[in-house]
C-alpha positions as CSV (number, residue, x, y, z in Angstrom):
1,X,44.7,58.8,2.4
2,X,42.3,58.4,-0.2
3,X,42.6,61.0,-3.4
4,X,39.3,62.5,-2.8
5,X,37.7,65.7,-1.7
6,X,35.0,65.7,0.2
7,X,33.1,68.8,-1.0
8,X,33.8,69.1,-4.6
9,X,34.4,65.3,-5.1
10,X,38.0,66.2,-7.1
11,X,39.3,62.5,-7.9
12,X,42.3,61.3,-9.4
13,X,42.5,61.8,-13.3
14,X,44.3,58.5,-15.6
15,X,46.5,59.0,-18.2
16,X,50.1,58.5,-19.9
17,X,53.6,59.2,-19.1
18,X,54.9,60.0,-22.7
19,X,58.9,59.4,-22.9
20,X,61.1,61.0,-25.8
21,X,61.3,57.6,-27.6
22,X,57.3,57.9,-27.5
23,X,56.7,54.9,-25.1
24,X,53.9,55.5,-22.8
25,X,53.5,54.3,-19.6
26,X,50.2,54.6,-17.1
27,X,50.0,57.6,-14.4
28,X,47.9,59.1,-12.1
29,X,47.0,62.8,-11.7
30,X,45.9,63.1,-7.7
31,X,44.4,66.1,-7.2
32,X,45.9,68.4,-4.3
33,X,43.9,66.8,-1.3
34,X,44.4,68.1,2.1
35,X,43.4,66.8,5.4
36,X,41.9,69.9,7.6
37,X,40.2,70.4,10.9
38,X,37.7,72.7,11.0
39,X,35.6,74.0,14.4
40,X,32.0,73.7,13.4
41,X,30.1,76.3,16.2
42,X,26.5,74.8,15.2
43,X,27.6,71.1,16.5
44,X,30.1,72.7,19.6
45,X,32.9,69.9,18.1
46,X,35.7,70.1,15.4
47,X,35.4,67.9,12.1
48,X,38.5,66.9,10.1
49,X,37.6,67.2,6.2
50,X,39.8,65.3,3.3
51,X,39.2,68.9,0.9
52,X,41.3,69.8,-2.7
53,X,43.6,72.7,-2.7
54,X,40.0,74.6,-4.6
55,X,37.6,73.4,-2.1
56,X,39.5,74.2,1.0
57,X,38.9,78.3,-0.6
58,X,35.6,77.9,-1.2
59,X,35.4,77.2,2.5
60,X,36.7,80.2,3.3
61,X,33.9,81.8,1.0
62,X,30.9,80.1,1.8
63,X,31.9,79.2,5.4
64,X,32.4,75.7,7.7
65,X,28.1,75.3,7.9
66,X,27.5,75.3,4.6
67,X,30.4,73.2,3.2
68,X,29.2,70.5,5.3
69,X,25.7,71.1,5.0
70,X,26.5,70.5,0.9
71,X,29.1,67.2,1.9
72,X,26.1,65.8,3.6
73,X,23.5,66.5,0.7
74,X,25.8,64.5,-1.5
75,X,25.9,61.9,1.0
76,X,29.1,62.1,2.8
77,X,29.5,61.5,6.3
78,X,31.1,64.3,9.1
């Protein structure tokens, strides 16, 4: 699964490990991406969105229609 949310377009962040001696090392921050099903009632089917921990409560906020009316204004696919 890739590290990126579909809504808010969250990707992972690159930085260093830093160890007591100082050494640094490469890393990855992934953001908190969760695959979820949603029923969207204007299209009568259920879509499965890849969303970050912060997008899956805006969601709940703005509602399904909207969330995927904006993933599909910035180009995504549902």
């Amino acid at each position: 699964m890739s590290a990126h949310c579909q809504l808010t377009g969250a990707r992972p962040g690159f930085g260093k490990n830093v160890s007591h001696s100082h050494r640094r090392t490469p890393r990855r921050f992934d953001p908190n991406v969760q695959r979820k099903r949603y029923w969207l009632p204007g299209e009568g089917r259920y879509v499965r969105l890849t969303l970050s921990a912060r997008a899956i409560k805006a969601v709940d906020a703005i509602g399904v229609e909207a969330a995927v009316a904006r993933i599909r204004a910035r180009g995504g696919k549902v």
